[in-house]
PAMAR-864691 format. One line per field, with one value per residue: x, y, z of N, C-alpha, C, O in turn; residue in one letter. Coordinates in steps of 0.1 Angstrom, whole numbers, plus 2048, in hexadecimal, padded with zeros to 3 digits. Example, Ala and Ser with C-alpha at 12.3 -4.5 7.8 and 13.67 -1.06 7.14 Angstrom:
! residues 2
n.east = c(884,880)
n.north = c(7C7,7EA)
n.up = c(84E,847)
ca.east = c(87B,889)
ca.north = c(7D3,7F5)
ca.up = c(84E,847)
c.east = c(884,881)
c.north = c(7DF,800)
c.up = c(84E,84F)
o.east = c(88E,886)
o.north = c(7DF,80B)
o.up = c(855,850)
lumlum = c(A,S)
END
This chain:
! residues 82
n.east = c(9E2,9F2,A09,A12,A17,A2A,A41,A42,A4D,A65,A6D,A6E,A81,A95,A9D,AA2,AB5,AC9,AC6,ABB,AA2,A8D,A84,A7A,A68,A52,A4D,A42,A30,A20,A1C,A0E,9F5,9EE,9EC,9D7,9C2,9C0,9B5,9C1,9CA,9E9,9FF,9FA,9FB,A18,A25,A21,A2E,A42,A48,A41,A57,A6B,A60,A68,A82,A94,A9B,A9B,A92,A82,A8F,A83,A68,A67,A6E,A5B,A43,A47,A4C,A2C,A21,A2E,A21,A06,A07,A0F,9F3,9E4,9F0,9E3)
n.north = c(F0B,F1D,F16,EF9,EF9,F08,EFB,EE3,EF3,EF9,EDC,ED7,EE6,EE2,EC5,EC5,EDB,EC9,EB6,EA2,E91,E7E,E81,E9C,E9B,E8C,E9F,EB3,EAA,EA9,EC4,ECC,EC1,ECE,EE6,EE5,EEE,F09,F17,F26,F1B,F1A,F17,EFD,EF2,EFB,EE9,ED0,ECD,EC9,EB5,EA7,EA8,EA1,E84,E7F,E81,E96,EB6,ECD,EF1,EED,EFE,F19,F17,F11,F28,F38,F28,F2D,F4F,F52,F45,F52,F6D,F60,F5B,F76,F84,F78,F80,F98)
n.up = c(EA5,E95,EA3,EA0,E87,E86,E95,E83,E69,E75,E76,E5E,E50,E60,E57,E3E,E3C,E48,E33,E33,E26,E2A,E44,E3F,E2B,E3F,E4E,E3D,E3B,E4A,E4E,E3C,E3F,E57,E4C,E3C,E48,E4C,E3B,E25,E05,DFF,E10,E15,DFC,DF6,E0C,E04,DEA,DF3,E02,DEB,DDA,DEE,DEE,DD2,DD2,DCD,DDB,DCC,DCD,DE0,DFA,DF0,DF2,E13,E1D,E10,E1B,E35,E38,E2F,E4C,E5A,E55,E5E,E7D,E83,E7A,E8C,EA7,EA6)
ca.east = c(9E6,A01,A19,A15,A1B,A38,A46,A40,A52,A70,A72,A71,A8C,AA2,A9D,AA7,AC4,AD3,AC7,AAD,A95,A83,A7D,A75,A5E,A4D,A4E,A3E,A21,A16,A1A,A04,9E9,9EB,9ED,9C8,9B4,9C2,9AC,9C7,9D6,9F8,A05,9F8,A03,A27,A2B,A18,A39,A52,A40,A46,A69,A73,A5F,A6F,A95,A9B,A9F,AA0,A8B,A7F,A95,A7D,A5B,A66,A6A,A4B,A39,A4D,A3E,A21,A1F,A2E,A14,9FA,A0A,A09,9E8,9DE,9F2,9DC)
ca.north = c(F06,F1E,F0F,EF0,EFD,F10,EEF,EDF,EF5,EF5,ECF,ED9,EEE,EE0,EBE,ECF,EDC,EBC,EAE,E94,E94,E76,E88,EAA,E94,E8B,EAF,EBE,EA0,EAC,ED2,ECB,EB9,ED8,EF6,EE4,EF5,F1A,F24,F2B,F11,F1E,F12,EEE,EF0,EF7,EDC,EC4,ED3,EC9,EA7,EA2,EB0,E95,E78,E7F,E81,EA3,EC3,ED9,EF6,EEB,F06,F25,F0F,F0F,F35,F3A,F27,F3A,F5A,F4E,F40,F5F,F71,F59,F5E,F84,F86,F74,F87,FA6)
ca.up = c(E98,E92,EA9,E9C,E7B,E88,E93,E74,E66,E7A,E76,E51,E4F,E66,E50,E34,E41,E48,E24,E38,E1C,E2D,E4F,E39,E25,E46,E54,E31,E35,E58,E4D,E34,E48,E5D,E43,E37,E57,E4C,E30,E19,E00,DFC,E1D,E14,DEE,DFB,E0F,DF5,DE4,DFA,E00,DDF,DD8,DF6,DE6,DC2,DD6,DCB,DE2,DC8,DCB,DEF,E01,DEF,DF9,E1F,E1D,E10,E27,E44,E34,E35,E59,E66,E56,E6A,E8A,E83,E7C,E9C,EAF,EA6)
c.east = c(9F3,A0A,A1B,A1A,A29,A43,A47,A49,A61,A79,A75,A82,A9A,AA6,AA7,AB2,ACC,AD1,ABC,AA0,A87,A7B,A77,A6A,A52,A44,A43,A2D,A1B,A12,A0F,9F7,9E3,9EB,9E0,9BF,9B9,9B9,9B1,9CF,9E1,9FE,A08,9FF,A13,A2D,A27,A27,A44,A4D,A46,A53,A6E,A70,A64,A80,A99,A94,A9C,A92,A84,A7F,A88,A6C,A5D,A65,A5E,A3E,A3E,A49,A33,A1D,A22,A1F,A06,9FE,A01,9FF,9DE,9E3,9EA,9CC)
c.north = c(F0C,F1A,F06,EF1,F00,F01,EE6,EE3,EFA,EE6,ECF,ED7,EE5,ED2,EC2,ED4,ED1,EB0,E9F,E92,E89,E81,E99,EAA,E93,E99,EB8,EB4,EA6,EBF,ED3,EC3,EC4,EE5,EF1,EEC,F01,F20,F29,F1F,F10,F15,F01,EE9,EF0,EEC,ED1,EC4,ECB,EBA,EA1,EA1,EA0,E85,E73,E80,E8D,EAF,ECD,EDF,EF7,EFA,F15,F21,F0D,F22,F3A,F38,F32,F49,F57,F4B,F51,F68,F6F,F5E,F6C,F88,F81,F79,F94,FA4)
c.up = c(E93,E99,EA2,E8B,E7B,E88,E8B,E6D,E69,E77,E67,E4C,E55,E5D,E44,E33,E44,E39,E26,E2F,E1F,E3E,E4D,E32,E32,E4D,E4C,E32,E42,E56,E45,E36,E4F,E58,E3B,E3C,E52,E44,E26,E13,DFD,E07,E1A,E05,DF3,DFE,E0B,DEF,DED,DFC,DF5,DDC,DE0,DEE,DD9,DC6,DD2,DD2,DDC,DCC,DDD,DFE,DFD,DF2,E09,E22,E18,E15,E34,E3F,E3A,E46,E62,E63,E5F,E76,E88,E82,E86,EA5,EB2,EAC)
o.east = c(9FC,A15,A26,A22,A31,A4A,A51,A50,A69,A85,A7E,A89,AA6,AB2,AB3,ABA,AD8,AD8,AB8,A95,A7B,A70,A73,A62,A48,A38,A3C,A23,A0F,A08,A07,9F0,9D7,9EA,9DD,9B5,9B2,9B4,9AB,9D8,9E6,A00,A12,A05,A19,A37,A2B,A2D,A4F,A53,A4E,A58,A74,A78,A63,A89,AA4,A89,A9B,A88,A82,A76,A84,A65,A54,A5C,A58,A33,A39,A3F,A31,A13,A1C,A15,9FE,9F7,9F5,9FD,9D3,9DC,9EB,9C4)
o.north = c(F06,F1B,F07,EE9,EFD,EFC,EDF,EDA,EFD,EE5,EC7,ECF,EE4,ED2,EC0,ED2,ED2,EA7,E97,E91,E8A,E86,EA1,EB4,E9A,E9A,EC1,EB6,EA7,EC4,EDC,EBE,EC6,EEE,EF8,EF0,F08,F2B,F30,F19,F05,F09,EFA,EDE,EE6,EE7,EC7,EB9,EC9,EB3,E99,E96,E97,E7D,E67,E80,E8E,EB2,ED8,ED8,F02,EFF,F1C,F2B,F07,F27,F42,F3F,F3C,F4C,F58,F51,F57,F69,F78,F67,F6E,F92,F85,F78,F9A,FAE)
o.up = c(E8E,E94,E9B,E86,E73,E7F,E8E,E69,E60,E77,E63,E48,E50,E5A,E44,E2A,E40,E36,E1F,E34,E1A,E3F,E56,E32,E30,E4F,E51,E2D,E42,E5A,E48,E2C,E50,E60,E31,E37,E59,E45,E1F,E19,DF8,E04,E1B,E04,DF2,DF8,E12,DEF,DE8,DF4,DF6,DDD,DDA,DE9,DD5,DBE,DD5,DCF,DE2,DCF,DE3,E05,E07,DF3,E0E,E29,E1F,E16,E3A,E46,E46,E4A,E6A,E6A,E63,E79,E89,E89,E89,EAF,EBD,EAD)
lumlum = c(X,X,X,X,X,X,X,X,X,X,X,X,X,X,X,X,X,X,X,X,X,X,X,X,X,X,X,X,X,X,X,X,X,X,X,X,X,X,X,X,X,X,X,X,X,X,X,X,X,X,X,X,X,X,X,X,X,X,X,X,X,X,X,X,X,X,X,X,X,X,X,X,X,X,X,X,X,X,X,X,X,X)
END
């Protein structure tokens, strides 16, 4: 699950960096399908967040909700690496 997460959030980001807010929108709807199975609601609130953000046309804010999930995720990893 964290790969796919990871991936998710790659497709985010990189979205985002090019201003794609439809294929960012897309990206934040599958992350948040897949940040439901963790056990923690932050992950999924985020990209509810950015979901949103794309469906309302504005970006703003976006950029400090992809870092937050990326936190987060590393954290996951890291704790499954142990």
């Amino acid at each position: 699950m964290a790969d796919d997460l990871a991936a998710a959030l790659v497709a985010m980001e990189s979205a985002y960096r090019r201003g794609d807010a439809i294929t960012l929108g897309r990206a934040a709807h599958t992350a948040k399908g897949l940040a439901r199975g963790l056990g923690d609601s932050e992950p999924e609130f985020l990209a509810e967040g950015i979901e949103a953000a794309c469906r309302d046309g504005s970006l703003a804010g976006v950029d400090e909700r992809l870092a937050r999930f990326a936190a987060i995720l590393s954290g996951i990893r890291g704790a499954a690496l142990r």
